[in-house]
N, C-alpha and C positions, 0 to 999 in steps of 0.2 A: 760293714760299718757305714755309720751316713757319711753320705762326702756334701761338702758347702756347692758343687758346683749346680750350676743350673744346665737344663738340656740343652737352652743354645749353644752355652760355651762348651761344654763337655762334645757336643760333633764336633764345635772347629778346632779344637783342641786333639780330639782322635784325628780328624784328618790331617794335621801340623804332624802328630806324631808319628802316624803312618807314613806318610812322605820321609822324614824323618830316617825310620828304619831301614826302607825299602835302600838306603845307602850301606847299610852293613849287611843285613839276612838278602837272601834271594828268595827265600820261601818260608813263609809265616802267617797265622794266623793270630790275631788279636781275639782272647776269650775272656773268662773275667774280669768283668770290672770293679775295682775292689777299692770303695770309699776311704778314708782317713779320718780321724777326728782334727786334721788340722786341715790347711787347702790343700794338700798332697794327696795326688790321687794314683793309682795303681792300673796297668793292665798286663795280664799274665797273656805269654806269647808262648802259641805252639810253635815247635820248629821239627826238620823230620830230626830231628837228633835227640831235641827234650825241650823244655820248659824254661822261658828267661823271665823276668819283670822287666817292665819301665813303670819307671816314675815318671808323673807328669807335676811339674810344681811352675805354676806361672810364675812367673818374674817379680809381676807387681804386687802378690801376695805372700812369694814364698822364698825364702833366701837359702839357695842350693849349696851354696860354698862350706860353711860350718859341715852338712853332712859326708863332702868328697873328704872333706880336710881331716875327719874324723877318722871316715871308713880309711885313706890311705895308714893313717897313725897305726889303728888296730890292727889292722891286716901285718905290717911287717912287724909287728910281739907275738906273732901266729891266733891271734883270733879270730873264730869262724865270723867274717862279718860277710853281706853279699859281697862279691867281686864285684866291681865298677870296671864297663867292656867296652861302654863309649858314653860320653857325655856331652852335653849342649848348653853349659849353665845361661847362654843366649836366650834361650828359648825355656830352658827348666824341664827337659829331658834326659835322663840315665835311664841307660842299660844295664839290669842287674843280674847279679845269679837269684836263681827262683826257690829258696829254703822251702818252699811246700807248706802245708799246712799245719802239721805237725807242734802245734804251740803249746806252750808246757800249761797251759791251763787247759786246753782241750783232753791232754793225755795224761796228766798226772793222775796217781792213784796212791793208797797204803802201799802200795806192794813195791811202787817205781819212787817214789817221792825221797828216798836217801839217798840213792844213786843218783838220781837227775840233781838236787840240790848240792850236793859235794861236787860235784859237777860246774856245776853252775859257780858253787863260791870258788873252787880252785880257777874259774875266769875272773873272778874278780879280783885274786893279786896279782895276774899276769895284767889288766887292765890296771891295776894301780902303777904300774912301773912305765906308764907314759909318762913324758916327760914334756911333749910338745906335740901339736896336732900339724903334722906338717908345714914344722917349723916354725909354727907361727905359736904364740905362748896360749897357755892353757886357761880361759878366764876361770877367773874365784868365786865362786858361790859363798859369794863373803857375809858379814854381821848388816849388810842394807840389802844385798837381794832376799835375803833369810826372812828379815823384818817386813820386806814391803810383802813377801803370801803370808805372814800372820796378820799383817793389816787386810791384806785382800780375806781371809777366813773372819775376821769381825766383819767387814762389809756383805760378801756375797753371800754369807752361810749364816752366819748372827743375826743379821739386821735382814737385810734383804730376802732372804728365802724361810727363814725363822722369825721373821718377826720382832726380834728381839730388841728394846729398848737398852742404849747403853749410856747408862746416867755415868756419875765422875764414880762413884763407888766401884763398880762392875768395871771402868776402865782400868783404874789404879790396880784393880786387882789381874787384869788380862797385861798388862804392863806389866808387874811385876814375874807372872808368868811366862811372857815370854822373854825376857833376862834371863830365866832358870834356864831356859832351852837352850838360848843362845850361846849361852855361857858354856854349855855343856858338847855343843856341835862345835864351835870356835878353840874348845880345847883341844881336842883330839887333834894324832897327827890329820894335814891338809896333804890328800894324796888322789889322782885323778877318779873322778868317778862319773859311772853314766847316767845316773840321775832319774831314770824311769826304769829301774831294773830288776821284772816281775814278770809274771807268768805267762803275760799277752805280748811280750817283748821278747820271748828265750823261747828258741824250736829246741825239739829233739831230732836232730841229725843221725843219719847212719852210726852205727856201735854208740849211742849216747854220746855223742860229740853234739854240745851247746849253741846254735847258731845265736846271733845277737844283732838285733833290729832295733830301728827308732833313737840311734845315738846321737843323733846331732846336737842334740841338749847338753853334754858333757860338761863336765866344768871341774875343778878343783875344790876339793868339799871334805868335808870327814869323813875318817877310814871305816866306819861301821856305816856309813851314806846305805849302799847299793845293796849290804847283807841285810839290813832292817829292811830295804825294799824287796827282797827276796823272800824273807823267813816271815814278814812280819805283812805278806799283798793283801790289799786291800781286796783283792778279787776270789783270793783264798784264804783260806786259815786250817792253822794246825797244830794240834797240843802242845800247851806250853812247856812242857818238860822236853816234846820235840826241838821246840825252835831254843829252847835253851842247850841243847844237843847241839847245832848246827853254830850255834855261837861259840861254844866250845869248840869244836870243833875250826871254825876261821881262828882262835885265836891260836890255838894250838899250829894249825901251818905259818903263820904269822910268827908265833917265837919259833919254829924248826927251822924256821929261814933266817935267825939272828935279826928281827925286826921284832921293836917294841919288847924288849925282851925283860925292860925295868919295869912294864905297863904288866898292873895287877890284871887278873879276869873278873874281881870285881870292880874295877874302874872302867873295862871294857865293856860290861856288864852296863854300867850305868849311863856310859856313853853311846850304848845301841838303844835303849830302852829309852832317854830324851829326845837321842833323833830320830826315830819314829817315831815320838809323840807331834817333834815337829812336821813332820813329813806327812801324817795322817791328819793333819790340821789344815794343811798344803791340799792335800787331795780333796778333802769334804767340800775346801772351797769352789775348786773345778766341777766337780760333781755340779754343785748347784749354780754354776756361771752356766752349764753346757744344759741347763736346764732354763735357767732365766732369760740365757744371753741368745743363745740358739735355737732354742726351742727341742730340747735334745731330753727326754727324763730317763735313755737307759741307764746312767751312771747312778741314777738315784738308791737304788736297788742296793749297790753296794755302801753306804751312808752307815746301816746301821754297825755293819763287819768294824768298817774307820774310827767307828764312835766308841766303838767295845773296846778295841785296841787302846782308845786317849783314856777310857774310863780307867784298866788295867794296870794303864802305868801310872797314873795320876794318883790311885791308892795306893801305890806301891811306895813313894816316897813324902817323906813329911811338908817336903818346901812346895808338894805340887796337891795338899789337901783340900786347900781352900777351892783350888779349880775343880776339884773333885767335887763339892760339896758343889760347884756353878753348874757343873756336867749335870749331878745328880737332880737336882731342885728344880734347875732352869731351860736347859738345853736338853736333855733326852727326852723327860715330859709331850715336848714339842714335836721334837720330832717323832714320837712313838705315832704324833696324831697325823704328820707328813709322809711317812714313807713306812713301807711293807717288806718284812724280811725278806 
């Protein structure tokens, strides 16, 4: 993955962090270096025993505290997160356990993809039942953080990478659009979720045990949050009659646990299917920020997958036609001319 840093800083930074270790290991070798798409950066450490990580996250760019305070939360409800073996939030060093390569988008297949995903969703109601990230309260991914990445998707993704002119007509109707969402994510139960929870985030562990990366984002959000970002990646796709399987299937362990047990499967239905529309509106925007902002066009690639998914649902219900009719007329046109499946 690209990482932000430059050569200078990336040596004094391995040598801070080699100094660093040489306090806990006696013998180790620093091997790959494994960029981030944020400023967190990675180096995988031989030892004669086996394999650790350290994170490297400067101070001035990157705030270590949310991910300790996470990782400890998850760890004691038994989910596989790295282990945290030493830390330096001083400096913006941890020492992690090393989950390997193994990423469910590297390895999923037809043949693996129900068992890894049942998998996956049964970590997602043990991850609902945090209650605090090391004691400290859970922020809300409330009706203004929701609102400010549908504003950031008319900015970076509409206007800015698209092109697109937004006269009062075409706002009133993105306004009204995102009320529909809003209204629909804001209803559902508010229950902890990790917020990037998809196939470049979830290893396959020994016997198909889930590992789970990149949670520091956490927040308090709707209960179909983490399963639409599962069933519904932007990085994958798979038969709708599948991922309508696996939805059935979360709501079903949901009522056998005596949760939501009054909540229809089709109001859970319709509450997964808006918040992924909001979520994949969310993501098209970063796509084209990491492209505009950074100089970054891998993510672009996946745009058209994002776009299919907002098209999908947007026909599927009466209150979200008219957006359909913006997708169809105004916004795909464009982009068919921007980016390659």
């Amino acid at each position: 993955m690209r990482s932000f840093y430059g050569e200078k800083l990336m040596t004094s930074r391995k040598a801070a962090l080699t100094h660093w270790l040489e306090q806990y290991l006696d013998t180790f070798t620093l091997t790959d270096h494994l960029g981030d798409a944020s400023f967190r950066s990675y180096w995988r450490i031989q030892t004669p025993t086996g394999h650790l990580l350290a994170m490297d996250a400067p101070v001035e760019l990157e705030d270590c505290k949310p991910f300790v305070a996470v990782a400890k939360s998850f760890e004691v409800l038994g989910l596989r997160v790295p282990h945290i073996h030493q830390l330096d939030l001083a400096q913006g060093f941890i020492l992690l356990d090393d989950f390997g390569d193994d990423i469910l988008y590297r390895v999923l297949n037809t043949h693996n993809v129900d068992v890894l995903y049942k998998r996956a969703i049964d970590e997602i109601h043990t991850l609902q039942r945090c209650q605090d990230f090391n004691g400290e309260r859970i922020p809300a991914f409330d009706r203004a953080h929701q609102q400010r990445e549908l504003d950031e998707f008319k900015s970076w993704l509409l206007e800015q990478y698209l092109g697109i002119s937004l006269d009062k007509a075409t706002l009133a109707l993105l306004h009204k659009t995102d009320e529909t969402l809003l209204s629909a994510c804001l209803a559902q139960p508010q229950v902890c979720i990790h917020r990037d929870y998809h196939s470049k985030n979830l290893l396959r562990l020994a016997n198909n045990e889930i590992g789970i990366i990149d949670f520091q984002d956490a927040m308090i959000g709707g209960v179909c949050y983490d399963l639409v970002s599962l069933v519904r990646d932007c990085y994958v796709d798979w038969p709708a009659e599948q991922v309508y399987s696996w939805l059935n299937y979360f709501v079903d362990s949901l009522h056998s646990r005596g949760l939501y047990t009054s909540i229809s499967k089709p109001e859970f239905e319709y509450w997964f299917d808006l918040t992924g529309m909001q979520r994949h509106l969310k993501a098209s925007f970063i796509f084209a920020r990491k492209y505009l902002r950074d100089d970054n066009d891998g993510y672009l690639k996946y745009l058209n997958r994002t776009f299919n998914y907002a098209e999908c649902v947007s026909a599927k219900y009466p209150e979200l036609h008219d957006f359909n009719t913006f997708l169809q007329e105004t916004v795909l046109p464009k982009l068919r001319l921007k980016v390659v499946a």
